[in-house]
C-alpha positions in Angstrom: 33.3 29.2 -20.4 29.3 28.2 -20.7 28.9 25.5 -22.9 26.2 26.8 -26.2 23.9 24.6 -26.8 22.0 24.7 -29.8 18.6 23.6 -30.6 18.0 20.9 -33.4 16.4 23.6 -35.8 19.4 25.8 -35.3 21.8 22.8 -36.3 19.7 22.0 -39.5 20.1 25.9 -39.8 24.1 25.9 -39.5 24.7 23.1 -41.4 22.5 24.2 -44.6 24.5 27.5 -44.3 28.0 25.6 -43.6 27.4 23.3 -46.7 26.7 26.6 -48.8 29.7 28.3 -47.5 32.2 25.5 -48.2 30.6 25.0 -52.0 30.5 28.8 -52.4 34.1 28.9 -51.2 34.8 25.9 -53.7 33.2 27.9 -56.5 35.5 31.1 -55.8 38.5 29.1 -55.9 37.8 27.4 -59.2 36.9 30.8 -60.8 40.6 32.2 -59.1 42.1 28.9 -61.3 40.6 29.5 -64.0 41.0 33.2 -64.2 44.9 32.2 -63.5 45.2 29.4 -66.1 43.2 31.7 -68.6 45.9 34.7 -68.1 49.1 32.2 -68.4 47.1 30.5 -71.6 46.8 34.3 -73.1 50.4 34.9 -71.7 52.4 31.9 -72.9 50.0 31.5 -76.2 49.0 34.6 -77.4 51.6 37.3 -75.8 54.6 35.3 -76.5 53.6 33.6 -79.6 53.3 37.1 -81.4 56.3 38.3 -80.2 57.9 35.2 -82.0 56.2 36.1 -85.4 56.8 39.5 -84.5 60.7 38.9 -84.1 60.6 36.7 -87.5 58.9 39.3 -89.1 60.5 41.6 -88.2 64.5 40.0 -89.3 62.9 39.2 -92.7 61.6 43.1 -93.0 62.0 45.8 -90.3 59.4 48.0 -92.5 56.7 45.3 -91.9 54.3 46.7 -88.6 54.2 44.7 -85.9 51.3 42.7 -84.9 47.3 45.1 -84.5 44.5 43.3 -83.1 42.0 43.6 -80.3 43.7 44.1 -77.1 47.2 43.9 -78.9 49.5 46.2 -79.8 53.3 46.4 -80.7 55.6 49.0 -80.4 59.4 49.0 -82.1 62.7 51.1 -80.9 65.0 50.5 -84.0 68.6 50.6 -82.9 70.2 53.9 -82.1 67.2 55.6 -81.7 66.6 57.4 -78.1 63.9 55.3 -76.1 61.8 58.9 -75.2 59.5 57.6 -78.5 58.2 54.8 -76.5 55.4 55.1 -73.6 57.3 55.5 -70.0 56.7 52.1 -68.8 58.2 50.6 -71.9 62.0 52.7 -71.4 63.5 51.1 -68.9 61.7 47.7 -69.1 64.3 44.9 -69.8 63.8 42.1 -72.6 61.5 39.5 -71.0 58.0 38.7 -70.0 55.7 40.9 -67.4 52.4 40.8 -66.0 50.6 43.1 -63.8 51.6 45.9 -65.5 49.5 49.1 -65.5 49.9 50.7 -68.9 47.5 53.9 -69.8 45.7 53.1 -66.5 45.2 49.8 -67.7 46.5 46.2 -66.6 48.3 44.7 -69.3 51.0 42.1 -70.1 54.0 42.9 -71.8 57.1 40.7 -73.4 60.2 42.8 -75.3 63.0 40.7 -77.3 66.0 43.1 -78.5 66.6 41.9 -82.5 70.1 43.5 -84.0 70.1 46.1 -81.8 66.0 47.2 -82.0 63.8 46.4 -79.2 60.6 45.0 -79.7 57.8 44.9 -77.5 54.2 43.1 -77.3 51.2 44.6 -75.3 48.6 42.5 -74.4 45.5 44.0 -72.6 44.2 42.0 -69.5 41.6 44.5 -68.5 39.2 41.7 -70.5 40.2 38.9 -68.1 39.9 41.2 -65.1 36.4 42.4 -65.8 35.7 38.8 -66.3 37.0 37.9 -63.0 34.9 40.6 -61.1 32.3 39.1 -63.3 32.9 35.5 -61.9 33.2 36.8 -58.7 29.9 39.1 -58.5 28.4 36.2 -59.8 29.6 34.0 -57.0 28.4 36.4 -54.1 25.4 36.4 -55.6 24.8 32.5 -56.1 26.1 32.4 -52.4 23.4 35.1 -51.4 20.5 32.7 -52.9 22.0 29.9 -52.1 22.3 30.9 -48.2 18.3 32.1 -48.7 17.6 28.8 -50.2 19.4 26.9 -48.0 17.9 28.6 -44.4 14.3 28.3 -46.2 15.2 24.4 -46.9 16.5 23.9 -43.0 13.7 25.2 -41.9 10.7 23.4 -43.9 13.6 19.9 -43.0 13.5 20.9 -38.9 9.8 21.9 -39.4 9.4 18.0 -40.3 11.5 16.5 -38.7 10.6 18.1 -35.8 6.8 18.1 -36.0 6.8 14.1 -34.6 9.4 15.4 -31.7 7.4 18.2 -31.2 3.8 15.9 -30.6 5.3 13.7 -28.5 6.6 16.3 -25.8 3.0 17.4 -26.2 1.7 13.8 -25.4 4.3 13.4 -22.6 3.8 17.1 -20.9 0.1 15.5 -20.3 0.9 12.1 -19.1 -0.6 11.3 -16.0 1.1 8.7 -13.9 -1.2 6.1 -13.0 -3.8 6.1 -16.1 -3.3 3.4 -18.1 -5.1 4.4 -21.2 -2.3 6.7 -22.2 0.3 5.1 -24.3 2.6 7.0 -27.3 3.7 4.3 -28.8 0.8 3.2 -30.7 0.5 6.9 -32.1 4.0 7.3 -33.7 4.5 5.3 -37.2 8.2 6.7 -37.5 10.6 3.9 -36.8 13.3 6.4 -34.5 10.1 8.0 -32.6 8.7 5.0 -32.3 11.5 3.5 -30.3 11.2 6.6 -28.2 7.7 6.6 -27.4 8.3 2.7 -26.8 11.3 3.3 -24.4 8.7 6.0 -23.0 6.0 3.8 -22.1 7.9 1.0 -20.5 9.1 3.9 -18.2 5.4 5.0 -17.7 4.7 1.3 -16.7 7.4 1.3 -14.4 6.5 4.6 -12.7 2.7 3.5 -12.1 4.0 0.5 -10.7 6.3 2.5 -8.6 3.5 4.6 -7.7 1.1 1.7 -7.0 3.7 0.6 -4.3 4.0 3.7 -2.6 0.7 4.2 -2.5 0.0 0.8 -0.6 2.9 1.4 1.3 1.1 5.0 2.5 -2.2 3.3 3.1 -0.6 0.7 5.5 1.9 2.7 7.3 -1.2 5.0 8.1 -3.4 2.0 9.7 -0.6 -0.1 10.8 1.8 3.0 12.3 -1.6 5.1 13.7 -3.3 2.8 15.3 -0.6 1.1 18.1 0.3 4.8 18.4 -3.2 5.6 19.1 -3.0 2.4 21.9 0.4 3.9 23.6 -1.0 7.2 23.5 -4.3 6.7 25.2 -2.6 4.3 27.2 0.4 7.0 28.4 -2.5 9.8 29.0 -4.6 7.0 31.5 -0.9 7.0 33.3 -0.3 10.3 33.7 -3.7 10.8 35.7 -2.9 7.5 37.7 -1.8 9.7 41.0 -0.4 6.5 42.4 2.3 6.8 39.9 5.7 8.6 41.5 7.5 11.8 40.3 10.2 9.7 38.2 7.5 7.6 36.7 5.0 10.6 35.7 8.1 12.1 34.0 9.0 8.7 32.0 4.6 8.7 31.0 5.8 12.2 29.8 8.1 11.3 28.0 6.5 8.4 26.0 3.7 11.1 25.5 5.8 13.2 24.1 7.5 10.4 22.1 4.1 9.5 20.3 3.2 12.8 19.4 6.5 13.6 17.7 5.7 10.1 15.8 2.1 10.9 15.0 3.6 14.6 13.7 6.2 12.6 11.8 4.1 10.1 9.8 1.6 12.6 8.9 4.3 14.9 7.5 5.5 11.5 5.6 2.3 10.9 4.4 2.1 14.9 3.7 4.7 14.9 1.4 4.2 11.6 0.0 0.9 13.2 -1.4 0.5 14.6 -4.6 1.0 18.6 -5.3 -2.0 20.7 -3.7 -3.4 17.6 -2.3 -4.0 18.7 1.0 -6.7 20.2 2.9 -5.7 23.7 4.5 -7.8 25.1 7.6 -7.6 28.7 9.4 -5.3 27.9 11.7 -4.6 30.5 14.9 -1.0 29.7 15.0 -0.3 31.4 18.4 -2.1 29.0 19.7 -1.0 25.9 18.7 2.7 27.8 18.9 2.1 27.8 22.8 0.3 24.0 22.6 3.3 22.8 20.8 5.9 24.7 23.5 4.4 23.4 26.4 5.3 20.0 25.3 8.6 21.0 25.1 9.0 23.4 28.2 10.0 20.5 30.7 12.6 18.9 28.2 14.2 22.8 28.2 13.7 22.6 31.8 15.9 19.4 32.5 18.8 21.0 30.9 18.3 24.4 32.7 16.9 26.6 29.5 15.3 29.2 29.6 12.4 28.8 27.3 10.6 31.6 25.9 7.6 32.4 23.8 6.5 35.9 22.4 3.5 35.6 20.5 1.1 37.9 18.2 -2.1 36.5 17.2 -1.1 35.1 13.6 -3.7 33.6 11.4 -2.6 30.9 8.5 -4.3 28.8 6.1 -2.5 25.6 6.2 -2.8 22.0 8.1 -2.2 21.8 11.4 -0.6 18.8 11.9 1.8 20.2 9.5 2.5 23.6 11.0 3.2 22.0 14.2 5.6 19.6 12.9 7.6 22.6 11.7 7.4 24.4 14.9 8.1 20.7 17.0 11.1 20.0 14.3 12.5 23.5 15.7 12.3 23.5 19.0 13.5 20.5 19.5 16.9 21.2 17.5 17.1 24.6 19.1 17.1 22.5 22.6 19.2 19.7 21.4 21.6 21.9 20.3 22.0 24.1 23.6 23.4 23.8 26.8 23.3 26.4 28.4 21.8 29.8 28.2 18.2 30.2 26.4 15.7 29.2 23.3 13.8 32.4 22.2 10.8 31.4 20.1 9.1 34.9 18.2 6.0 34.7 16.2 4.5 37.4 14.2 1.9 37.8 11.5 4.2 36.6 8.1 7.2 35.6 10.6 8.2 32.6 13.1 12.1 32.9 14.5 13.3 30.5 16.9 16.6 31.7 17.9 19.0 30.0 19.9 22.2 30.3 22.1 24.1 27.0 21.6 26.6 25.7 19.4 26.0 27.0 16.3 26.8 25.7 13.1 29.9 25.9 10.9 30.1 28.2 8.1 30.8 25.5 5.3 27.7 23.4 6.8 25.2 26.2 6.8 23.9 25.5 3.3 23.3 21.7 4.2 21.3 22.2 6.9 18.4 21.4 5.4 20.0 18.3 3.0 18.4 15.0 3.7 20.3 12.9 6.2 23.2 15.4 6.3 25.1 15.6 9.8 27.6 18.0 10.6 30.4 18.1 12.8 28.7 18.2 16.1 25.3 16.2 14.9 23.3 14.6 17.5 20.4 13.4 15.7 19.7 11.7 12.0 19.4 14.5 9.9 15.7 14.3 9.0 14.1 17.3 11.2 15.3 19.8 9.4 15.1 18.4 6.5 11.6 18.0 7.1 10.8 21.4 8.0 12.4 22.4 4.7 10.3 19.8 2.6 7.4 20.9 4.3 8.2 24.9 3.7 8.2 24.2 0.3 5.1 22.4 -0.7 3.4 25.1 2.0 4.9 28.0 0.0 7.0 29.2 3.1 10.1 30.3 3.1 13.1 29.4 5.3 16.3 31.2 6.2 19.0 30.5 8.8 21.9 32.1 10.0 24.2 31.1 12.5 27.5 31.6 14.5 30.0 28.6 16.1 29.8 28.9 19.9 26.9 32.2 19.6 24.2 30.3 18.5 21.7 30.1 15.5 18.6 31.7 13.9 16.2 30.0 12.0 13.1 32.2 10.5 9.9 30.8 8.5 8.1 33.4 6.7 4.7 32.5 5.7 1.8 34.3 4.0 -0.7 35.6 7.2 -4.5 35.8 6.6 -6.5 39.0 7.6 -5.8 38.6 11.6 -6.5 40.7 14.8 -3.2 42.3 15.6 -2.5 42.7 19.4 0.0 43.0 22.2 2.5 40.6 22.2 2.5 38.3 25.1 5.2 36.3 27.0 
């Protein structure tokens, strides 16, 4: 069952109305005492007190009337006489004290004594005490009425208060800007409990710039440290490759590091990519056929050593978004799909809004399809570090590109990348 939580104006709100309820619930039962001591009082005091003088009266001179007063009345049955003189509910009522007794469609108390063979009764009207009780009680339903208007009124101006200081700082914190120094709450906030927030705040914001500053060094140097030797084994592997001195084998290993550094150039500029802030990028109209097919042909000869068939079907597509970073998604997938087969074929299919590199190898188990794309997860039959998918995924993302996969253990596995085309000439796709 979801957990409710409630916001701090609704819990000023519930608690006003809680308090109101239990004191409202406090004055009902007072008023259901006190209307139950005051009918015992009238019971034991008045009722049976002039039933007492009645019965003395009474054995000193039967011709005497019995007691007449407001909300009092006596009635006698003098012995012998047959009991059909008397109201109904008086007949067959034996000599004691009663309460609760409806008497002319009234609610009245009665107590009877027999004296020498005469009965003798006392009627006491408690209408009075029940109209004061529905008095008492109207009363209290309205009290609790005002006081439950008062008291959501009263939470609200209270949360309105106590919020307002809450309420500025999220402000001030929804427009920090990591790195600025000028910004600081703590100076702003005279409340002792806020200002041990905004305090607690700022040492954080100090932290995170420093943070920041770090990782911003660390981004500056691993561009001119990691770029530049790359640059050096890159120009120097491209020199090899045109040395036709050099045999097969060794042309193939020049390939290879070729193909090493370019993956390693792709790789820190997607680091770098991502370690950027939001947006910060610069996007360019990029003919992605193209660079699809540059990006294969680096790739064709490592399909071709394990005897995979390797094919492309393009449609001119058009995006607007860095190259280095669309090849890096379309490097990071190719190479899985060949890693990942051995045997049979890597289909690559690229149409306006829709890359799909599909592929007939091992596939991946069901329970380990949503991880995919975790960083640094490996699955049962991983053969790499986890980080190129995971890439391709990060990069998605901050692109606005979306990414499913589907797969089947032993069949193979499907991974499309759908991504908003610009206005592009449509054509014939070619193979």
């Amino acid at each position: 069952m979801p957990t409710i939580r409630l916001g701090l104006r609704a819990r000023f709100i519930a608690a006003c109305l809680l308090l109101v309820s239990f004191s409202t619930a406090g004055y009902y039962m007072a008023v259901s005492q006190f209307i139950e001591f005051l009918e015992a009082e009238l019971r034991d005091t008045t009722l049976l007190g002039e039933l007492d003088e009645f019965v003395r009266t009474y054995e000193h001179d039967p011709q005497i009337p019995g007691p007449r007063a407001q909300g009092l009345s006596s009635y006698v049955l003098p012995a012998g006489e047959h009991p059909s003189t008397l109201p109904e509910i008086l007949r067959t009522l034996p000599p004691g004290a009663y309460e609760d007794i409806v008497m002319d469609g009234k609610e009245v108390a009665i107590a009877r004594q027999d004296v020498k063979g005469a009965r003798l009764y006392v009627v006491l009207d408690m209408q009075r005490i029940e109209d004061l009780e529905e008095h008492f009680v109207s009363l209290a339903w309205v009290c609790a009425l005002i006081s439950w208007g008062a008291a959501v009124a009263l939470a609200l101006w209270l949360a309105r208060r106590v919020l307002q200081p809450v309420t500025e700082l999220a402000h001030l914190v929804g427009t920090l800007k990591p790195g600025d120094p000028t910004l600081r709450l703590a100076p702003r906030f005279d409340d002792a409990e806020i200002g041990v927030i905004a305090t607690a705040l700022d040492r954080f914001m100090e932290r995170m710039e420093a943070f920041i500053s770090r990782e911003q060094a660390f981004t500056e140097d691993a561009s001119h440290e990691l770029r530049t030797p790359l640059a050096v084994i890159d120009s120097s592997a491209q020199i090899l490759a045109e040395d036709p001195d050099l045999s097969a084998p060794a042309h193939e290993r020049v390939r290879r590091i070729l193909r090493a550094a370019q993956q390693m150039q792709m790789l820190i500029e997607a680091l770098l990519f991502l370690a950027r802030e939001e947006g910060a990028y610069a996007a360019e109209e990029l003919h992605l056929h193209q660079l699809l097919r540059d990006v294969a042909e680096n790739y064709s000869e490592m399909a071709a050593a394990k005897n995979l068939e390797l094919s492309i079907h393009s449609a001119p597509a058009v995006i607007n978004a860095p190259r280095g970073m669309a090849a890096c998604v379309i490097s990071n997938l190719l190479i899985n799909a060949i890693h990942y087969t051995d045997r049979g074929r890597v289909e690559v299919l690229l149409e306006p809004g829709r890359l799909v590199v599909v592929d007939t190898g091992i596939g991946i188990a069901p329970d380990e399809l949503g991880r995919v794309f975790e960083r640094r997860f490996r699955g049962s039959h991983s053969r790499g570090l986890g980080l190129g998918l995971y890439l391709v995924k990060r990069i998605c993302d901050r692109l606005g590109w979306r990414t499913n996969v589907e797969s089947s253990p032993e069949k193979g596995t499907r991974f499309e990348v759908l991504f908003p085309s610009s206005p592009a000439t449509t054509g014939r796709k070619s193979t």
